[in-house]
C-alpha positions in Angstrom: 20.9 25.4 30.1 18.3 22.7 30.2 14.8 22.5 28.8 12.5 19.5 29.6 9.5 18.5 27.7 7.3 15.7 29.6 4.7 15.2 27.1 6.3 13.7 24.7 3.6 14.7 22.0 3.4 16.8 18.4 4.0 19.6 20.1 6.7 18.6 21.9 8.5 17.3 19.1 7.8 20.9 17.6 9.3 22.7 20.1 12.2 20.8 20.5 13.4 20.8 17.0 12.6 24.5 17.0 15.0 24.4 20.3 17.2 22.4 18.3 17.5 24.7 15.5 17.6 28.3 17.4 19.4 27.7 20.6 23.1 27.5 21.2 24.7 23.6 21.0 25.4 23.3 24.9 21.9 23.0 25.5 20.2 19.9 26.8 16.6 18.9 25.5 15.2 15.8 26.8 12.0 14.6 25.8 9.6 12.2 28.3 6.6 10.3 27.7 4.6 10.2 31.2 1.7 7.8 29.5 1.5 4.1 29.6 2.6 2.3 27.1 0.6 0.6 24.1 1.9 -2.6 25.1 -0.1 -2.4 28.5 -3.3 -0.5 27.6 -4.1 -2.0 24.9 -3.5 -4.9 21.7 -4.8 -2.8 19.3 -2.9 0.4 17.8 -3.9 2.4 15.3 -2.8 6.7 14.3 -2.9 9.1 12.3 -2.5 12.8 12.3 -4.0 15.8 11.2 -1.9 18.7 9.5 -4.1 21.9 9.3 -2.5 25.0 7.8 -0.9 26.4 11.1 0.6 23.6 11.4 2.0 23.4 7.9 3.5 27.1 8.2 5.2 25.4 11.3 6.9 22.3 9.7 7.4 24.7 6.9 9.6 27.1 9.3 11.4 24.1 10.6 11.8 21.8 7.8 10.3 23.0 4.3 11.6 19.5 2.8 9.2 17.7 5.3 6.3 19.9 3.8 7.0 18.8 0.4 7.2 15.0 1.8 4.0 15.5 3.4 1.8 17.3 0.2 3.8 14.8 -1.5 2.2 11.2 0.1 -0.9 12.4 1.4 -4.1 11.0 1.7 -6.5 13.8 2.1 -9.4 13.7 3.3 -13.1 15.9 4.4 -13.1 14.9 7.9 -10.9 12.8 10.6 -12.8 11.2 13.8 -10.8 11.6 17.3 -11.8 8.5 19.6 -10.4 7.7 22.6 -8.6 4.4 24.1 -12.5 2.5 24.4 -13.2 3.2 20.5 -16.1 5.9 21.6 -16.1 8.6 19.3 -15.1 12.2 20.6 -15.3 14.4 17.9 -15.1 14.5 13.9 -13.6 17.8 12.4 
């Protein structure tokens, strides 16, 4: 059995470590990004991520040491701002 991901996003990664975990060995995962790369988009890189509770009962289920790691080294914060690749803001949750 094969499973293919083409994203290659958080949710991706989710599900294939959740694959990982739950499915027999003798399955294939593979993983591919279908985006350019940073190198010709753009000089400047910058991330971050947001964790919201779902998301932490998640990583929990799949790694409870990651959830440690992650309340662990932290910087919290009341709000995060999405922009996209121009700098023009989006959103702020």
């Amino acid at each position: 059995m094969r499973t293919l991901h083409t994203r290659g996003g958080i949710g991706d990664r989710t599900a294939y470590y959740a694959l990982l975990t739950y499915l027999p060995s003798n399955v294939s995962i593979k993983i591919y990004a279908f985006h350019p790369t940073p190198k010709t988009t753009t000089s400047l890189i910058a991330g971050g991520i947001g964790v919201f509770p779902n998301s932490f009962r998640a990583l929990n289920a799949i790694s409870p040491a990651s959830v440690i790691y992650l309340r662990a080294h932290d910087n919290a914060s009341s709000y995060f701002v999405i922009r996209n690749q121009h700098w023009t803001m989006l959103g702020r949750l």
